[in-house]
PyMOL Python script that loads the backbone (N, CA, C, O; Angstrom):
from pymol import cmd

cmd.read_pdbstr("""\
ATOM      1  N   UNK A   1      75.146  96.355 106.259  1.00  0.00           N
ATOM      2  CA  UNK A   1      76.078  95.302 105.883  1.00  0.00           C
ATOM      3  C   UNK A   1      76.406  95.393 104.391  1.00  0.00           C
ATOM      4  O   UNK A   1      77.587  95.303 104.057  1.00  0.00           O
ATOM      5  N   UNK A   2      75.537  95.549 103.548  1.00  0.00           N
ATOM      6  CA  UNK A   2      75.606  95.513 102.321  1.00  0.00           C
ATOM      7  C   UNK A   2      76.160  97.165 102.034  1.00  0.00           C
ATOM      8  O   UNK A   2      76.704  97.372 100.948  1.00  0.00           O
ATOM      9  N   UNK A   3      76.091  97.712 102.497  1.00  0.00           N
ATOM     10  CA  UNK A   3      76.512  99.169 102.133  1.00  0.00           C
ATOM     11  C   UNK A   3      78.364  99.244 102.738  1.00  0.00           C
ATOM     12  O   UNK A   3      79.103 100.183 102.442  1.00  0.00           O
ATOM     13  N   UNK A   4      78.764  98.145 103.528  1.00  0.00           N
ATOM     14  CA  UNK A   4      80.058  98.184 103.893  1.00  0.00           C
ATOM     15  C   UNK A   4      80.928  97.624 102.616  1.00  0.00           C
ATOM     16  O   UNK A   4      81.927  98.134 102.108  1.00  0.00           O
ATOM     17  N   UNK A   5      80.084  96.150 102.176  1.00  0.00           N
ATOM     18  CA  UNK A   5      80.645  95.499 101.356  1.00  0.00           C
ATOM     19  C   UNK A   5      80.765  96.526 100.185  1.00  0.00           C
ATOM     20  O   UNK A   5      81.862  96.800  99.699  1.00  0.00           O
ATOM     21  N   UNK A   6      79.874  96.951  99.852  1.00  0.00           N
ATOM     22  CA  UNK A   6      79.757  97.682  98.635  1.00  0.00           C
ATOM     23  C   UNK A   6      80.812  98.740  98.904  1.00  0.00           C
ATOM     24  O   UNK A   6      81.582  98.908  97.958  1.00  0.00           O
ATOM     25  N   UNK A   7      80.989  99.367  99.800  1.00  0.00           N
ATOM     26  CA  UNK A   7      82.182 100.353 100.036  1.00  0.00           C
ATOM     27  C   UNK A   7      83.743  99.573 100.015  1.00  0.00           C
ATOM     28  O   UNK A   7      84.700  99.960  99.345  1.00  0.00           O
ATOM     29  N   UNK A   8      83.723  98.475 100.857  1.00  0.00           N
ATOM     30  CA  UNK A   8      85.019  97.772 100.557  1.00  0.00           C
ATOM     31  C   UNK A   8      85.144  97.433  99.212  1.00  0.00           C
ATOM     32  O   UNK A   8      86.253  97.646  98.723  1.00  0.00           O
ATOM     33  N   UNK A   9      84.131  96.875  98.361  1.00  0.00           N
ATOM     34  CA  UNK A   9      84.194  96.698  96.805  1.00  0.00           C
ATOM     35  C   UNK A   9      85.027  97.963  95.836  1.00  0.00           C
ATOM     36  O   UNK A   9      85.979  98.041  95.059  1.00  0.00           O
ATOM     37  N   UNK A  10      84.165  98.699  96.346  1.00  0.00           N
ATOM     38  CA  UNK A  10      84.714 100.153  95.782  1.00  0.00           C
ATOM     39  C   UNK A  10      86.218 100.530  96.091  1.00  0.00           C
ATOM     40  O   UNK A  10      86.786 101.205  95.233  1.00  0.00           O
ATOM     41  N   UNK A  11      86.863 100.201  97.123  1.00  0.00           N
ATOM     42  CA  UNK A  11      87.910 100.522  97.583  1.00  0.00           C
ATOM     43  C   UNK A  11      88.783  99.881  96.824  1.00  0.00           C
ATOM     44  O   UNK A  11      89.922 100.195  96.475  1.00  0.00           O
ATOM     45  N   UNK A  12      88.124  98.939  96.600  1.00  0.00           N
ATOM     46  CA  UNK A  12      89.523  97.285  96.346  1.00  0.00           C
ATOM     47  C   UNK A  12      89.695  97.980  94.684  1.00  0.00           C
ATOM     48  O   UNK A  12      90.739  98.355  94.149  1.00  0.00           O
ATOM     49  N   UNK A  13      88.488  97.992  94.198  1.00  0.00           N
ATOM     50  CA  UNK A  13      88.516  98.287  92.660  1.00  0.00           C
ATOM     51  C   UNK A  13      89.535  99.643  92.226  1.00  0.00           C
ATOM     52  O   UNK A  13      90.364  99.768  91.324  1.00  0.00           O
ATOM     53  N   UNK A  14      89.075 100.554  93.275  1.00  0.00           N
ATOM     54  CA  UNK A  14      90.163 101.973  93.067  1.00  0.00           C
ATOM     55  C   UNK A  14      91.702 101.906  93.130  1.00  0.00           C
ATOM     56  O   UNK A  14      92.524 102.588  92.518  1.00  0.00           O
ATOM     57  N   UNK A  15      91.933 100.652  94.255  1.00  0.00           N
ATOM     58  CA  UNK A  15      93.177 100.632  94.647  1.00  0.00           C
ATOM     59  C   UNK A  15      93.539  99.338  93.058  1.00  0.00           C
ATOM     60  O   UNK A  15      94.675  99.562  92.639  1.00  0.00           O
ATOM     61  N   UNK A  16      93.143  98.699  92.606  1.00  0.00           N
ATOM     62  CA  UNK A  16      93.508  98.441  91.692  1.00  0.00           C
ATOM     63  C   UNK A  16      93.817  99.167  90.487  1.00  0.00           C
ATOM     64  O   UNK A  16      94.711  98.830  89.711  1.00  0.00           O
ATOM     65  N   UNK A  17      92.948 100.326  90.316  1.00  0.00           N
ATOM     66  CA  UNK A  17      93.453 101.327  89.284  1.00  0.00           C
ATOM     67  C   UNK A  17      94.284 102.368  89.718  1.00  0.00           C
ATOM     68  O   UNK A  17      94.525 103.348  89.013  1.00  0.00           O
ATOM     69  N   UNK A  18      94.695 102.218  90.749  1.00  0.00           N
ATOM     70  CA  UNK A  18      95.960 102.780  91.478  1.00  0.00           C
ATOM     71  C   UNK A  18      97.042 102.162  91.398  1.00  0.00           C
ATOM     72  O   UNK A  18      98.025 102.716  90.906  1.00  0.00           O
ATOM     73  N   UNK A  19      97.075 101.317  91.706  1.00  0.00           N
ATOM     74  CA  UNK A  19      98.035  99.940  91.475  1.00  0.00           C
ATOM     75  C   UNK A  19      98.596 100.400  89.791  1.00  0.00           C
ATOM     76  O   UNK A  19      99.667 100.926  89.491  1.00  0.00           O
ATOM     77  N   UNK A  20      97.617 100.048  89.009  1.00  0.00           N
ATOM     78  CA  UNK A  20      97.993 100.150  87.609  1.00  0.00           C
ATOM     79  C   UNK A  20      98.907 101.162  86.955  1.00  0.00           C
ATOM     80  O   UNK A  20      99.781 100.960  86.112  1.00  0.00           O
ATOM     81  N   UNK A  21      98.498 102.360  87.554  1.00  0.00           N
ATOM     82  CA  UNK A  21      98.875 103.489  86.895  1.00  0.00           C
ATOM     83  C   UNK A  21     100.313 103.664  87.534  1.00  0.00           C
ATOM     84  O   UNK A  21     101.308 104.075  86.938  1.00  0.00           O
ATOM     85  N   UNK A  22     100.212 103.164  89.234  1.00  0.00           N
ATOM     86  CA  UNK A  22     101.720 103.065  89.378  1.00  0.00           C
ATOM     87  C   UNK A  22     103.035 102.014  88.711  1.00  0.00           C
ATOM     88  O   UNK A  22     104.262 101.967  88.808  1.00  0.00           O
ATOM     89  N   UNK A  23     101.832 101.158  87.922  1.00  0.00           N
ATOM     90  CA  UNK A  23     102.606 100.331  87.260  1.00  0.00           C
ATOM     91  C   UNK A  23     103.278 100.757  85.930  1.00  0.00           C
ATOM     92  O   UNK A  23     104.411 100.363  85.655  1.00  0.00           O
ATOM     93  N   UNK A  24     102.667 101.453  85.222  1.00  0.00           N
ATOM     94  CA  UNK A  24     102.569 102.481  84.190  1.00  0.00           C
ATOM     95  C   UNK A  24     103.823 103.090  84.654  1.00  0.00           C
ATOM     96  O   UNK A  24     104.906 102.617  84.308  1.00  0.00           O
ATOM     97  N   UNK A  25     103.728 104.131  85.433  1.00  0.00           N
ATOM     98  CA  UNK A  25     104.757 104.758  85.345  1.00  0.00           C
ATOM     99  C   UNK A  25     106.357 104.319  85.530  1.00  0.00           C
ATOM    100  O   UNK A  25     107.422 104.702  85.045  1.00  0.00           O
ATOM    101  N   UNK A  26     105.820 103.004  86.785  1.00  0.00           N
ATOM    102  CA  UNK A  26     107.571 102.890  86.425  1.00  0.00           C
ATOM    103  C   UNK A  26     107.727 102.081  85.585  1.00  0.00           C
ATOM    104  O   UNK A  26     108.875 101.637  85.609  1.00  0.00           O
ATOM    105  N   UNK A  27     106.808 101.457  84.462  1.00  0.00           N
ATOM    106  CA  UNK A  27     107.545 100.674  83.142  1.00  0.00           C
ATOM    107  C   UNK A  27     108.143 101.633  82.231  1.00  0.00           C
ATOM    108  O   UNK A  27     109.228 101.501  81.664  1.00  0.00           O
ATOM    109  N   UNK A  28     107.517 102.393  82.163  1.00  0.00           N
ATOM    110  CA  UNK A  28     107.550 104.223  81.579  1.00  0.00           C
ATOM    111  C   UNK A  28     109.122 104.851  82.143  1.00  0.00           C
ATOM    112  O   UNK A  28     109.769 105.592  81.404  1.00  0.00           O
ATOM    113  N   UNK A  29     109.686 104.421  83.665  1.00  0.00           N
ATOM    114  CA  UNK A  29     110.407 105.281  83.801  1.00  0.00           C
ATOM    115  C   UNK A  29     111.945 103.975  83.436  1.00  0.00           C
ATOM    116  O   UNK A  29     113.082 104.437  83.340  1.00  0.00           O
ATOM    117  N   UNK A  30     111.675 102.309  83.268  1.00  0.00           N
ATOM    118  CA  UNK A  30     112.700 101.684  83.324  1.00  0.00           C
ATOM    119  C   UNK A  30     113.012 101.839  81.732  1.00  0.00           C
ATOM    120  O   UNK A  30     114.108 101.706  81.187  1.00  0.00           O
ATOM    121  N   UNK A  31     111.929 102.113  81.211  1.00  0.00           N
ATOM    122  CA  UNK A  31     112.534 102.295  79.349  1.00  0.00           C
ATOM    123  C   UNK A  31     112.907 103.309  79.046  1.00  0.00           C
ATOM    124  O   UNK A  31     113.724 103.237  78.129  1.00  0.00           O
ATOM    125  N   UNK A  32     112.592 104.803  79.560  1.00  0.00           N
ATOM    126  CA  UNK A  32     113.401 105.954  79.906  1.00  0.00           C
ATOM    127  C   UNK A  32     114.820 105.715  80.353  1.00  0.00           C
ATOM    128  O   UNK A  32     115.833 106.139  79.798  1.00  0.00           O
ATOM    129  N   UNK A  33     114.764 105.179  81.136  1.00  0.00           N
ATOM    130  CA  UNK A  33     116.121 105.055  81.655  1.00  0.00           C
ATOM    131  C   UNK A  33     116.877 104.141  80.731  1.00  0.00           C
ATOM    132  O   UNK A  33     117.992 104.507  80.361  1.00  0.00           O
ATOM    133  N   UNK A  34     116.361 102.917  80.292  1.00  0.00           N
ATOM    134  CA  UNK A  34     117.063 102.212  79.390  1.00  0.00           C
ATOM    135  C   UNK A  34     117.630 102.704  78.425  1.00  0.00           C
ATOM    136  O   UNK A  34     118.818 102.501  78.176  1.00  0.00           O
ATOM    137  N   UNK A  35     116.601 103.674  77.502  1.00  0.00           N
ATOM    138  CA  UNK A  35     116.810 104.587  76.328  1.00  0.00           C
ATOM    139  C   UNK A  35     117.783 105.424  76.589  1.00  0.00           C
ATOM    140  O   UNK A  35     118.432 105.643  75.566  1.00  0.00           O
ATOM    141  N   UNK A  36     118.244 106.093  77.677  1.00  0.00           N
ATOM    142  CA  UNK A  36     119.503 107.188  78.108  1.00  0.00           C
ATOM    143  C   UNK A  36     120.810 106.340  78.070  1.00  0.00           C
ATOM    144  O   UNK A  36     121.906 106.902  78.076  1.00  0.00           O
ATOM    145  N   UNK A  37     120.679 104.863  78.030  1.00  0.00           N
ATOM    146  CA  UNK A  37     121.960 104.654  77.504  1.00  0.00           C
ATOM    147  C   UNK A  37     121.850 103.607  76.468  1.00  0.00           C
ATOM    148  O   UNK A  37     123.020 103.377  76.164  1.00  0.00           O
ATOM    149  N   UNK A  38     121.138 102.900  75.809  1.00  0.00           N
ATOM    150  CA  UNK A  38     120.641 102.788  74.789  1.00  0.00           C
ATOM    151  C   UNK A  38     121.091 103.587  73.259  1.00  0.00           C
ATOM    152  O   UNK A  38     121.909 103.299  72.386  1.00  0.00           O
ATOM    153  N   UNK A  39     120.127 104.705  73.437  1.00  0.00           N
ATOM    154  CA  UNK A  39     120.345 106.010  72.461  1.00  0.00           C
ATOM    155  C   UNK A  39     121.934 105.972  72.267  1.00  0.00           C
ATOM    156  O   UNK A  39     122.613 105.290  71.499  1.00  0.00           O
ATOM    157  N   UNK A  40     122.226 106.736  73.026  1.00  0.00           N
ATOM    158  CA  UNK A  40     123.920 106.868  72.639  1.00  0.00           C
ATOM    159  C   UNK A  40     124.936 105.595  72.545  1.00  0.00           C
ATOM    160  O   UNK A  40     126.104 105.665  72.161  1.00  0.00           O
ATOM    161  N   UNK A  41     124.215 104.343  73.000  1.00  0.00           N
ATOM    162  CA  UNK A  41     125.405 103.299  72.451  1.00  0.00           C
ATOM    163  C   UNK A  41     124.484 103.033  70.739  1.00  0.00           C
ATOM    164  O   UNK A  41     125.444 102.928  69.976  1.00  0.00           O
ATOM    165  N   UNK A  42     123.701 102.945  70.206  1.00  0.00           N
ATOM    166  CA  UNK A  42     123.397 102.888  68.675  1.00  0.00           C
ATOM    167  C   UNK A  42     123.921 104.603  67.876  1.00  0.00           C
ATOM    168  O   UNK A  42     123.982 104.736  66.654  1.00  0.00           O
ATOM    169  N   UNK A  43     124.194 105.574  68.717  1.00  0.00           N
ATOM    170  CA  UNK A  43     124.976 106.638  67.712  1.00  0.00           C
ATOM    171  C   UNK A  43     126.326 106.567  68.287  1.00  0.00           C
ATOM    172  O   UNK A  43     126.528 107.651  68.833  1.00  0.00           O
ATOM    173  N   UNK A  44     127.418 105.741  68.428  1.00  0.00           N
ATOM    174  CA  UNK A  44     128.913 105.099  68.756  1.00  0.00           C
ATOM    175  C   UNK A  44     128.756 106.226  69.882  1.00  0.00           C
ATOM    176  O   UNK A  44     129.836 106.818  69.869  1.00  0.00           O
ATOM    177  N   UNK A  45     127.991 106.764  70.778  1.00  0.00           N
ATOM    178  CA  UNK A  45     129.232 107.197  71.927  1.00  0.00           C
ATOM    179  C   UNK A  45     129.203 106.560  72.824  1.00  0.00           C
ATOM    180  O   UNK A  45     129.146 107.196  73.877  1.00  0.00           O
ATOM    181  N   UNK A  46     129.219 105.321  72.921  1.00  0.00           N
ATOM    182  CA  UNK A  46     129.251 104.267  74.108  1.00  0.00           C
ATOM    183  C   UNK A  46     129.984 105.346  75.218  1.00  0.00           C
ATOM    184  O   UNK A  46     130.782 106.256  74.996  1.00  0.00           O
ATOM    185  N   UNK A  47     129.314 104.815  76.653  1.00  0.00           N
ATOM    186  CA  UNK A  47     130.031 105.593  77.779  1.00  0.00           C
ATOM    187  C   UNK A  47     129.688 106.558  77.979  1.00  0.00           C
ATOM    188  O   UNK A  47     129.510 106.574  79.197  1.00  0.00           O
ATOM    189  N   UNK A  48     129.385 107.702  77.493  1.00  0.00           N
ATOM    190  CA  UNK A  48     129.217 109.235  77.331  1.00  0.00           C
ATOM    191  C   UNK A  48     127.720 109.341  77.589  1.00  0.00           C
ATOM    192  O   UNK A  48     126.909 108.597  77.037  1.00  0.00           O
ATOM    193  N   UNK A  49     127.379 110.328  78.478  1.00  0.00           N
ATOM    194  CA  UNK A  49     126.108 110.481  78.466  1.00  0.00           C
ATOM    195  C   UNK A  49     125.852 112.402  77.801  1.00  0.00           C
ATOM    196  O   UNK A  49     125.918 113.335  78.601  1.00  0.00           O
ATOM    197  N   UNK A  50     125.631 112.589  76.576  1.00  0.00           N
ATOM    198  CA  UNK A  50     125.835 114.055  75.970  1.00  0.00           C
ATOM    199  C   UNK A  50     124.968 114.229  75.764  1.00  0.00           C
ATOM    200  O   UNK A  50     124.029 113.565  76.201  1.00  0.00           O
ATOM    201  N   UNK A  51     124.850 115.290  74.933  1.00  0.00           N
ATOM    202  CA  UNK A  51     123.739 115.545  73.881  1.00  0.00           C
ATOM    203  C   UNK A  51     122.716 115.684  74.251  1.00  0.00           C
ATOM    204  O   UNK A  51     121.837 115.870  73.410  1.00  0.00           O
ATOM    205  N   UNK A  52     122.408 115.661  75.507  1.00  0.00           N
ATOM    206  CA  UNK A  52     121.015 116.258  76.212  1.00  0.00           C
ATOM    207  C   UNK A  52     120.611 114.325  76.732  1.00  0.00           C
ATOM    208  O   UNK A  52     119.455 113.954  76.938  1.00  0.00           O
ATOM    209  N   UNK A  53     121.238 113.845  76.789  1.00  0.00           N
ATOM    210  CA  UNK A  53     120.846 112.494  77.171  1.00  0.00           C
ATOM    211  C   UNK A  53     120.578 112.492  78.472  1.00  0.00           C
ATOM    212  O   UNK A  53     119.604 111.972  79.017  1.00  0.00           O
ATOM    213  N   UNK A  54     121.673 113.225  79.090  1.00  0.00           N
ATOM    214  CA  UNK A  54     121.082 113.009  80.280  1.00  0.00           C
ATOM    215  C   UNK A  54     119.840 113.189  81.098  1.00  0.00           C
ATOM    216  O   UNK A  54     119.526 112.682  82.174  1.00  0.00           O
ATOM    217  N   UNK A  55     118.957 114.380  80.005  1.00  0.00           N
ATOM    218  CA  UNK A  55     117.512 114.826  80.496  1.00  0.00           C
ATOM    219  C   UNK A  55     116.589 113.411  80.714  1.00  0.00           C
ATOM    220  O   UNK A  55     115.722 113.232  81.570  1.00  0.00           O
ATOM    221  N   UNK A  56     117.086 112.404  79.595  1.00  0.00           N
ATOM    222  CA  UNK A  56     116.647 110.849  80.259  1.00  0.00           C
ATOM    223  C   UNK A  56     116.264 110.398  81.333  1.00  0.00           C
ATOM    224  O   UNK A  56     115.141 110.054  81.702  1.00  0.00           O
ATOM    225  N   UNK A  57     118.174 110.411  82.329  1.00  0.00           N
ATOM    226  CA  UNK A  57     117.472 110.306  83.568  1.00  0.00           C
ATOM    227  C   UNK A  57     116.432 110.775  83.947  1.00  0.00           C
ATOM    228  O   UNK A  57     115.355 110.255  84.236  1.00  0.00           O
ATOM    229  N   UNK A  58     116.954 112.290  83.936  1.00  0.00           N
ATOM    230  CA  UNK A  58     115.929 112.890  85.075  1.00  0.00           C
ATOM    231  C   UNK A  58     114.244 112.505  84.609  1.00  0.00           C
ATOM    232  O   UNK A  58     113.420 112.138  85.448  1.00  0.00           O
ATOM    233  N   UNK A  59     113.994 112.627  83.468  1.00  0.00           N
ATOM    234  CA  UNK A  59     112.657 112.173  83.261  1.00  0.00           C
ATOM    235  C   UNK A  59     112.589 110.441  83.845  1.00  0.00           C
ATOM    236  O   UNK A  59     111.541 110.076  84.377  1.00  0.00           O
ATOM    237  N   UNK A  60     113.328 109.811  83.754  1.00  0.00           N
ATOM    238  CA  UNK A  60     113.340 108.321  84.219  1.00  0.00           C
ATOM    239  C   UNK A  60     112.983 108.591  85.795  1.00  0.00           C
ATOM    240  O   UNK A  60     112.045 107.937  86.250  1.00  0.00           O
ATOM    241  N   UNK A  61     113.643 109.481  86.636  1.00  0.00           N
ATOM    242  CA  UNK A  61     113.701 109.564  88.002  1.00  0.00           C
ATOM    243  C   UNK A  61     112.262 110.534  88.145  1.00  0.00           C
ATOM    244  O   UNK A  61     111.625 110.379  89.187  1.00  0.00           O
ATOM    245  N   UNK A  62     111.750 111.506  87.148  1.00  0.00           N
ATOM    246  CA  UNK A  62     110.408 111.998  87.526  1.00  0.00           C
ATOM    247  C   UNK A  62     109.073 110.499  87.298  1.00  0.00           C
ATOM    248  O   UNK A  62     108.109 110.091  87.946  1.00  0.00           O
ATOM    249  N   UNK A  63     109.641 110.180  86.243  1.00  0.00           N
ATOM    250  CA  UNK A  63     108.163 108.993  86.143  1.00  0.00           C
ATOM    251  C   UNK A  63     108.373 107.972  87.454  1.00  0.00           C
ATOM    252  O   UNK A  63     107.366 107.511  87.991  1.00  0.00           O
ATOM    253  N   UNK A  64     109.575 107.665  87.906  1.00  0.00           N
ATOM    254  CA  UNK A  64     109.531 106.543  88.902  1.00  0.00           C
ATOM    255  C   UNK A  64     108.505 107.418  90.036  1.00  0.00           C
ATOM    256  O   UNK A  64     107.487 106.952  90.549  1.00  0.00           O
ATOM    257  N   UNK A  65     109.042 108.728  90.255  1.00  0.00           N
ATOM    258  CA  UNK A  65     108.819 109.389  91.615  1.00  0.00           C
ATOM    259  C   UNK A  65     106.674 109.618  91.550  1.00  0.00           C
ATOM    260  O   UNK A  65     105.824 109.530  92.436  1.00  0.00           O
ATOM    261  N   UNK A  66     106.590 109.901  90.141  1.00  0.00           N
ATOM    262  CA  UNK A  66     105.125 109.645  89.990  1.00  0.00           C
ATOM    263  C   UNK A  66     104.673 108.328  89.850  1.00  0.00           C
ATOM    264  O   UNK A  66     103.828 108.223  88.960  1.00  0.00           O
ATOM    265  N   UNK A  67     104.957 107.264  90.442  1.00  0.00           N
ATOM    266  CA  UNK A  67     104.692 106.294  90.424  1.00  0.00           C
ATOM    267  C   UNK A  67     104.825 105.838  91.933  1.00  0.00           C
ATOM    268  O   UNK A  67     104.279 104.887  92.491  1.00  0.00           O
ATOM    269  N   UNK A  68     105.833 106.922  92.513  1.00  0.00           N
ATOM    270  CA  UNK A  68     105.420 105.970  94.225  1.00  0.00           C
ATOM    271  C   UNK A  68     103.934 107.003  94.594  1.00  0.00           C
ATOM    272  O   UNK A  68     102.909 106.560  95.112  1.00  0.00           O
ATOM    273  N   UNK A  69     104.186 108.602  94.125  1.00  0.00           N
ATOM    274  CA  UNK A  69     102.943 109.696  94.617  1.00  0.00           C
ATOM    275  C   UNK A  69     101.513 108.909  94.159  1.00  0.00           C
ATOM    276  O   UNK A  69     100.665 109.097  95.031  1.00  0.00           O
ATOM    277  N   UNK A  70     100.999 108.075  93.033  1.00  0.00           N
ATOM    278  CA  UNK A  70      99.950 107.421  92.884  1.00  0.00           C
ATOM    279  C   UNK A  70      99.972 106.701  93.808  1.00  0.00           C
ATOM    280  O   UNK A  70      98.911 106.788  94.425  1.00  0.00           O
ATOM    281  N   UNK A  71     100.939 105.724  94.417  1.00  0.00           N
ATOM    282  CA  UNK A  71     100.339 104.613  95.327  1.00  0.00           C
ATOM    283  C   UNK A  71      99.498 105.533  96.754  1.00  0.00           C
ATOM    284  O   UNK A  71      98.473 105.284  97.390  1.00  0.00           O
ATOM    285  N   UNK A  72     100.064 106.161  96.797  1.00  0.00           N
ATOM    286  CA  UNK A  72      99.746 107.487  98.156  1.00  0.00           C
ATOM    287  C   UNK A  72      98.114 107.603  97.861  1.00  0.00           C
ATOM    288  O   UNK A  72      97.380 107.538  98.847  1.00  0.00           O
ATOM    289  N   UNK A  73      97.621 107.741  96.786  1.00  0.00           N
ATOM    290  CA  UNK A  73      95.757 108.107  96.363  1.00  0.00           C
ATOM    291  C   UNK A  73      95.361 106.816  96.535  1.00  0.00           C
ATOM    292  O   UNK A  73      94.366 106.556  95.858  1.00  0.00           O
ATOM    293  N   UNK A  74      95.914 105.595  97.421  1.00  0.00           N
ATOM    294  CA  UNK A  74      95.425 104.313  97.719  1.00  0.00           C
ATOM    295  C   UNK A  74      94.622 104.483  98.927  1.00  0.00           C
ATOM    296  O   UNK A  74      95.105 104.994  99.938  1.00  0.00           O
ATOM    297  N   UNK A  75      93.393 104.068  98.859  1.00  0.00           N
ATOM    298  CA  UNK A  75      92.006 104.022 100.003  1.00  0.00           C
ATOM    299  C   UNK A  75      92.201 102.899 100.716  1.00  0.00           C
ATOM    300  O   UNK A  75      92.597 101.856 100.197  1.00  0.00           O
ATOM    301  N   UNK A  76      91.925 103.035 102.012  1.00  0.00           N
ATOM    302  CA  UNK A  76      91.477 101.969 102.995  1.00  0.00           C
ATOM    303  C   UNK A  76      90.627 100.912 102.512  1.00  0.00           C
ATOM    304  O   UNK A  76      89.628 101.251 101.877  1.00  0.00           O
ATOM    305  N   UNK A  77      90.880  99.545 102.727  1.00  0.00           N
ATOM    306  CA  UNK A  77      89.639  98.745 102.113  1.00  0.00           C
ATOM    307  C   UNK A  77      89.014  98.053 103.553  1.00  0.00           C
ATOM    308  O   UNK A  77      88.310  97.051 103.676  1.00  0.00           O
ATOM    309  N   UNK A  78      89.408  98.736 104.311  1.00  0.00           N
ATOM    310  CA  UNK A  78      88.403  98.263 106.049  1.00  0.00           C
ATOM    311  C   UNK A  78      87.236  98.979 105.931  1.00  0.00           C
ATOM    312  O   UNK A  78      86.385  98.923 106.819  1.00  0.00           O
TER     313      UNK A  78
END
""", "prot")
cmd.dss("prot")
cmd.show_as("cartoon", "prot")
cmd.util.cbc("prot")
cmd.orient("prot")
């Protein structure tokens, strides 16, 4: 009995630092993304995404996508 609890304990605690890190990444990927149009409206090219800005997205769309693959390393807590 005590060796279940202690295993569900363990579970709950992991999936909370799972939780986190997926939280991490997509705060990580909405200020990425913010910054890709951000950046270029404080140097006047409002509208325009140049200058390598657009690598933004795609890093915005890699941190989101590592942020659903962490929830996936989430354990059973039965």
């Amino acid at each position: 009995m005590t060796d279940t609890r202690n295993r569900k304990l363990i579970a709950k605690r992991f999936n909370e630092h799972v939780k986190l890190l997926a939280t991490l990444f997509n705060a990580l990927s909405i200020a990425t993304f913010g910054a890709a149009f951000v950046v270029p409206l404080t140097q006047g090219q409002a509208g325009s995404i140049k200058d390598g800005h657009w690598i933004l997205l795609l890093v915005a769309l890699a941190l989101h996508m590592a942020g659903h693959i962490a929830i996936r390393f989430m354990r059973s807590e039965d």
